[in-house]
VMD Tcl script that draws the C-alpha trace (Angstrom):
set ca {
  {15.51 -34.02 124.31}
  {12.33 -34.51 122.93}
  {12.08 -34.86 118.34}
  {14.12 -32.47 116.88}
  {14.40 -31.16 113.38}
  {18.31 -31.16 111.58}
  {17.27 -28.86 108.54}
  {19.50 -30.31 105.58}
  {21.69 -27.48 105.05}
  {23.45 -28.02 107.70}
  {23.79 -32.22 107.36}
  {27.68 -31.91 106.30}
  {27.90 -29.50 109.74}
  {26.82 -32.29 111.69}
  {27.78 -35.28 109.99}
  {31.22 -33.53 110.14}
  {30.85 -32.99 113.82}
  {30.29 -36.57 114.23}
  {32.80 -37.85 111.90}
  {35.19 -36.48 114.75}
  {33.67 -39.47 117.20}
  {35.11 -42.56 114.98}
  {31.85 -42.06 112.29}
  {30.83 -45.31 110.11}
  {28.15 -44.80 107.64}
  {27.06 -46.73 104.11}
  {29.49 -46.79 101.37}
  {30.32 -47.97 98.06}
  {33.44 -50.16 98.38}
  {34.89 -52.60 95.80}
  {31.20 -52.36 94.01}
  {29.71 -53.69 97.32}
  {27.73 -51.47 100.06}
  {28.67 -51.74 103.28}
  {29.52 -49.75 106.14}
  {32.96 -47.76 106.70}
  {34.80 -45.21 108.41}
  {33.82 -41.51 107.34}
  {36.88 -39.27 107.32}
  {36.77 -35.32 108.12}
  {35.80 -33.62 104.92}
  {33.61 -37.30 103.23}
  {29.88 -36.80 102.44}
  {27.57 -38.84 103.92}
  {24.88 -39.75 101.51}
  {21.87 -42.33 102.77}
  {19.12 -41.94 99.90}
  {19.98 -45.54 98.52}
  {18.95 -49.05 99.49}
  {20.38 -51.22 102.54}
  {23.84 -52.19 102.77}
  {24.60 -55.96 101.56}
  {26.99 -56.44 103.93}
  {24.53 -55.87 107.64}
  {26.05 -53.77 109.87}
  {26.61 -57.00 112.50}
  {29.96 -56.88 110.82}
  {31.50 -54.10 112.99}
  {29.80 -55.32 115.94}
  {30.69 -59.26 115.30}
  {33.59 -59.13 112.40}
  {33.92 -61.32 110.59}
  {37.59 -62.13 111.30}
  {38.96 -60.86 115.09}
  {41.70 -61.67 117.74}
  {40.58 -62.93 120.70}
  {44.13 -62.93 121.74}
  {47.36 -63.24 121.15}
  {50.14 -65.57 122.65}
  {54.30 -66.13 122.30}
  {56.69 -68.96 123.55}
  {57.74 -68.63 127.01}
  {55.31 -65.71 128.35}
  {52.60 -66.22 130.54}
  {50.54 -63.66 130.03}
  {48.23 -63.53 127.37}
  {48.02 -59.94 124.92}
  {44.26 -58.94 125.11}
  {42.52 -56.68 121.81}
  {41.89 -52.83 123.30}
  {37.97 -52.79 122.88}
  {37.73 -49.35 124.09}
  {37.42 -47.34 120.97}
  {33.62 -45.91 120.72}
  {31.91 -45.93 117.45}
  {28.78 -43.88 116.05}
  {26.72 -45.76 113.06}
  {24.75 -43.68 111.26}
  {21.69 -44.95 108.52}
  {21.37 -48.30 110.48}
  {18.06 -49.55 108.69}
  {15.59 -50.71 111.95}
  {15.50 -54.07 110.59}
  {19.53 -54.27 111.36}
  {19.38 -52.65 114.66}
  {16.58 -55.11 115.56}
  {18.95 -57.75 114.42}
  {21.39 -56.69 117.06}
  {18.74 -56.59 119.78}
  {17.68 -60.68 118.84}
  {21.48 -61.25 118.46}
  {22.52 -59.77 121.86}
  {20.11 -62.71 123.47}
  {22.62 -65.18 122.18}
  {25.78 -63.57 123.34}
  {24.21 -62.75 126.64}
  {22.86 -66.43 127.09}
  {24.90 -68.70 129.50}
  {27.90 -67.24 128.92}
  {28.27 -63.61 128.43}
  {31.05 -62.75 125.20}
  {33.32 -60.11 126.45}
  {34.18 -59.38 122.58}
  {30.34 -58.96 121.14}
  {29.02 -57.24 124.38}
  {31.86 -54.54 124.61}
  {31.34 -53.52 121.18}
  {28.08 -53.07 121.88}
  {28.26 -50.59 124.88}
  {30.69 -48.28 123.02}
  {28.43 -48.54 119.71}
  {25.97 -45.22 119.02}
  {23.17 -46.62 116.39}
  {21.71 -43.67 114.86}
  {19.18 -45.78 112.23}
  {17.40 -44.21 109.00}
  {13.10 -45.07 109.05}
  {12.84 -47.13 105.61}
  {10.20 -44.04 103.33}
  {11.14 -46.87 100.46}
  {11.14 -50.37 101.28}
  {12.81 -53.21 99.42}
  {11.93 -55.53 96.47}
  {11.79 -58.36 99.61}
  {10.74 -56.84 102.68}
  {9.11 -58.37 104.50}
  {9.79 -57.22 108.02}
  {6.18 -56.68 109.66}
  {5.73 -60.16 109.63}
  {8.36 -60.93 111.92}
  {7.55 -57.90 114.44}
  {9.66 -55.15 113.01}
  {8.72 -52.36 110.56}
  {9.86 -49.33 108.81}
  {10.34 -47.03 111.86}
  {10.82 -49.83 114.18}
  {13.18 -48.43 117.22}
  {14.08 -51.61 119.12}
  {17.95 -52.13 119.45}
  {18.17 -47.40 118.17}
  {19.68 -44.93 120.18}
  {18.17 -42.32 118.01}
  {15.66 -42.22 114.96}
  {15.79 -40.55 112.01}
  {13.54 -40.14 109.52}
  {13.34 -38.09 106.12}
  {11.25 -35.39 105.91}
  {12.59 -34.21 102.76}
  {14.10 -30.51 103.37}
  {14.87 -32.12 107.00}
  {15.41 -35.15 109.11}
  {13.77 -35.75 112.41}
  {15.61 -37.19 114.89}
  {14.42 -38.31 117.64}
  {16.51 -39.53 120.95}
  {15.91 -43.27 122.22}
  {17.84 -43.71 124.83}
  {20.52 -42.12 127.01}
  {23.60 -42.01 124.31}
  {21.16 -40.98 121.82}
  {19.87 -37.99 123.72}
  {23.59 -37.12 125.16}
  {24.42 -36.73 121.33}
  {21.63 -34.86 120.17}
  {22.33 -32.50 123.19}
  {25.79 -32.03 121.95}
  {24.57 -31.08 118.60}
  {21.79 -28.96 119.53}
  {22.99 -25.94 118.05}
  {22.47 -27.60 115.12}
  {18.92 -28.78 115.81}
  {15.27 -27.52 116.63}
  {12.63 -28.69 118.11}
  {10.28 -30.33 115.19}
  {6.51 -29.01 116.08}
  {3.54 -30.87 115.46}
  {3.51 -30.72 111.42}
  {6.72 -32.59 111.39}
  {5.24 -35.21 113.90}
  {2.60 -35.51 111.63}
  {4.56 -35.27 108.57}
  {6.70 -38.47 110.55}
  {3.41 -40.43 111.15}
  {2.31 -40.35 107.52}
  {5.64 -41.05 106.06}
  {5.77 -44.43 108.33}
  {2.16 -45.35 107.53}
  {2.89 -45.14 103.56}
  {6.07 -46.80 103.97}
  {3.91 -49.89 105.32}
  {1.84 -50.23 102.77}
  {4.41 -50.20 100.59}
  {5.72 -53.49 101.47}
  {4.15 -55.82 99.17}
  {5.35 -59.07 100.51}
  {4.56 -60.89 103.42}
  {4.12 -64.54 105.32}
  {2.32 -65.55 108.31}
  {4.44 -66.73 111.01}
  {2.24 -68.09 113.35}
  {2.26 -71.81 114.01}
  {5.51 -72.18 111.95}
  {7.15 -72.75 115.11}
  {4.95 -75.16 116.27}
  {5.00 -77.00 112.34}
  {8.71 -77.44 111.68}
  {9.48 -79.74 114.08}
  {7.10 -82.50 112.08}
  {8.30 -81.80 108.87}
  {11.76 -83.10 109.42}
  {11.29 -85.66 107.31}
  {8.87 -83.33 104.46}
  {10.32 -83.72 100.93}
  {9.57 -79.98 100.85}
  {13.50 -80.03 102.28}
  {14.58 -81.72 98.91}
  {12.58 -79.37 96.65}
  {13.36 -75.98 98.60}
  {17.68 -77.09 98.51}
  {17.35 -78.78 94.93}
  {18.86 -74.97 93.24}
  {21.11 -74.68 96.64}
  {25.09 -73.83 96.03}
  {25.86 -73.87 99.43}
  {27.82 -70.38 98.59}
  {26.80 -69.65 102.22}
  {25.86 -65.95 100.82}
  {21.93 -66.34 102.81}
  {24.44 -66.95 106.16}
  {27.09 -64.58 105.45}
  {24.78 -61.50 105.05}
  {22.40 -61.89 107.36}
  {21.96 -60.00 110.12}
  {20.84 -62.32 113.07}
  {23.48 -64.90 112.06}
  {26.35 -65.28 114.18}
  {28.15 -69.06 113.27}
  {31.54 -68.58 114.03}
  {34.80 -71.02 114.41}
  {37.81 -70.43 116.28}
  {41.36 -71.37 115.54}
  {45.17 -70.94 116.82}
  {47.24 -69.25 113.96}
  {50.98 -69.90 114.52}
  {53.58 -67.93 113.42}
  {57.34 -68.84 114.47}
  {56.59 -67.92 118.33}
  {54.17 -66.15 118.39}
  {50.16 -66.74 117.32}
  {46.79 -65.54 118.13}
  {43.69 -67.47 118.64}
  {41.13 -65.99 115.90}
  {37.07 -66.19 116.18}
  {36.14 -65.86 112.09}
  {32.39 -65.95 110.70}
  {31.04 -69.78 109.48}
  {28.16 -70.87 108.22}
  {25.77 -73.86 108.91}
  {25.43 -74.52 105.31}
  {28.84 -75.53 104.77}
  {29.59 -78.92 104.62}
  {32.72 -78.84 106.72}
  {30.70 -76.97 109.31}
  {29.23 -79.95 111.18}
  {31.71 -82.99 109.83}
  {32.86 -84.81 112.76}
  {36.96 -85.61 113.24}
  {35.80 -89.12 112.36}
  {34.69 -88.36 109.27}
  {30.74 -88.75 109.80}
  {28.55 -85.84 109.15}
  {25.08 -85.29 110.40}
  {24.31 -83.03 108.31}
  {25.66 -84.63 104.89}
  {23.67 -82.78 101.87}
  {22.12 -79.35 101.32}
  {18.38 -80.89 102.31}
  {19.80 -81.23 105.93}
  {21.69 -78.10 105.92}
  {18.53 -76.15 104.54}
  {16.45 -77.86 106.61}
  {19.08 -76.60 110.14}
  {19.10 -73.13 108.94}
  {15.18 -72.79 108.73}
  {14.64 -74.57 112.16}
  {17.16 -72.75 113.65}
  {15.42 -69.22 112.99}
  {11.84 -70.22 113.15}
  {11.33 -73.13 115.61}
  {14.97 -73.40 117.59}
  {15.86 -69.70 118.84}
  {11.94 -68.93 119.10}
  {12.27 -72.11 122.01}
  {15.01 -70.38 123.42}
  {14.87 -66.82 123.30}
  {11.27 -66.22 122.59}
  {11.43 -64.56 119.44}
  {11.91 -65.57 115.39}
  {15.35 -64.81 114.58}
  {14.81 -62.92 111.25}
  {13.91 -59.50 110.75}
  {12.25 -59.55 107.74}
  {15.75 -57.78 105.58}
  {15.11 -59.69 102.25}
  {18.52 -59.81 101.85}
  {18.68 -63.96 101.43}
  {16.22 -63.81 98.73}
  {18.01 -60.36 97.08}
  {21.60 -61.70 96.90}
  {20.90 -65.76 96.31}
  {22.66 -66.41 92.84}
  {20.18 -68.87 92.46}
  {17.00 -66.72 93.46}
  {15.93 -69.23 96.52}
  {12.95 -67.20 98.00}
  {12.93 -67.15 102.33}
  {9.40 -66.53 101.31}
  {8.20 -69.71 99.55}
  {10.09 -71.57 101.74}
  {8.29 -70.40 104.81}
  {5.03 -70.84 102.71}
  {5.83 -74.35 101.52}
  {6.18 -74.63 105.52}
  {2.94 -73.28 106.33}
  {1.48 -75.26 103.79}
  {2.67 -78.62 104.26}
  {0.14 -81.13 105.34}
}
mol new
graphics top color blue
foreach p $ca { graphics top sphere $p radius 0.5 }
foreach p [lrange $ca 0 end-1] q [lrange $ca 1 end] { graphics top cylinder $p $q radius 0.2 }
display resetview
């Protein structure tokens, strides 16, 4: 199907149609926005700001059974991963995310867990008309209406949403709803273009990536390292809720007879993360810790995969308690001698 027009008296029709397909969409929970289930009869409501918690988290939870075991059986008790989801409002900088993650989980070993998810997830993502405080995501090859990682688009029009179909779920769900849906003409094209255009230049910050990759690797030693961790917490909050990281650890919980093997989120800038069983730890203050996450998304994964491994979200800088910027730090970068 080619861009289609959902007129927005009938968005509870078809949000309710989808809600039917195991629906997840933003919502307020606990005073913190993040993605959940949407029940028959729930309004959907996307005219506020990103999620704090990236979508990655139904994809790659944070906590998850790999497995489960008992005393005297063989056989081990696999998760069901069969259960397809539908995201809708998936900001392009967090489907992007996805798309650079994917390249990890796909490198020389493919994750069964990750992957799977993947093929039974629908992302149906929401064009930024109003971007953040700290977005920043042209400079890292995204931007407001970026598609990469999308089954569909949509965009806000303001009496209507254009949606247009991406790839092959994305256009097998439109077609299922196209009762719902007409074909958007050229006015709404154009109306599209102009909304994505303004939406760029409202985007106030920015940083020049190139030859950061290239720079890092001789600053290891920079004192900009002590300066730029001096405020640092190590809450792990600039880990936690971003979208293209993935540190994980895995443990065996025991209970009686029976336990499970669990995969749960970690973060590099954790002390315990990298402490060796003999006590030493490479990475023994926040300067080193700063200084991994940094090269790891600007010099390490661009080495290995070819492409920066932020999306430009803002969240590190939004939710820091101490206000570190991604931003100065990548200028302090650019700048050092």
């Amino acid at each position: 199907m080619s861009a289609m027009l959902l007129h927005k008296d009938k968005w509870s029709e078809f949000t309710g149609r989808l809600s039917g397909k195991n629906l997840w969409a933003p919502s307020l929970q606990g005073g913190i926005k993040k993605f959940a289930p949407v029940g028959e009869g729930d309004a959907v409501q996307l005219d506020a700001e990103n999620t704090a918690v990236p979508p990655k988290a139904l994809l790659f939870p944070q906590t998850e059974t790999l497995f489960r075991f008992s005393e005297g059986q063989e056989d081990l008790e696999f998760p069901g991963l069969d259960e397809p989801v539908i995201l809708l409002g998936v900001r392009p900088c967090d489907a992007r995310a996805m798309a650079i993650v994917e390249k990890l989980f796909r490198w020389d070993y493919e994750d069964p867990y990750y992957l799977k998810r993947r093929e039974l997830t629908t992302l149906i993502g929401l064009a930024c008309n109003e971007p953040g405080l700290n977005c920043f995501c042209p400079s890292v090859g995204g931007g407001p209406a970026s598609t990469e990682g999308l089954d569909i688009l949509m965009v806000d029009l303001g009496e209507s949403y254009l949606l247009e179909g991406l790839t092959g779920k994305g256009k097998a769900l439109l077609e299922e709803c196209k009762d719902l849906l007409e074909e958007a003409g050229a006015d709404a094209l154009q109306q599209k273009e102009q909304l994505v255009q303004e939406a760029a230049s409202k985007i106030r910050r920015s940083v020049d990536p190139e030859g950061i990759p290239e720079a890092l690797p001789g600053l290891w030693e920079d004192p900009l390292w002590q300066r730029v961790s001096a405020a640092c917490l190590g809450c792990g909050i600039c880990t936690y809720l971003c979208p293209t990281c993935y540190c994980f650890d895995i443990q065996d919980e025991l209970e009686g007879a029976v336990g499970r093997r669990c995969r749960m989120w970690d973060s590099c800038m954790f002390e315990e993360y990298t402490k060796h069983t003999s006590g030493h730890n490479p990475r023994p203050t926040r300067r080193e810790r700063t200084r991994n996450r940094i090269n790891h998304k600007y010099s390490y994964f661009v080495d290995k995969f070819g492409v920066i491994a932020c999306v430009g979200c803002g969240r590190c800088s939004n939710l820091c308690p101490v206000n570190i910027d991604l931003i100065d730090i990548l200028r302090q970068v650019k700048a050092a001698p």
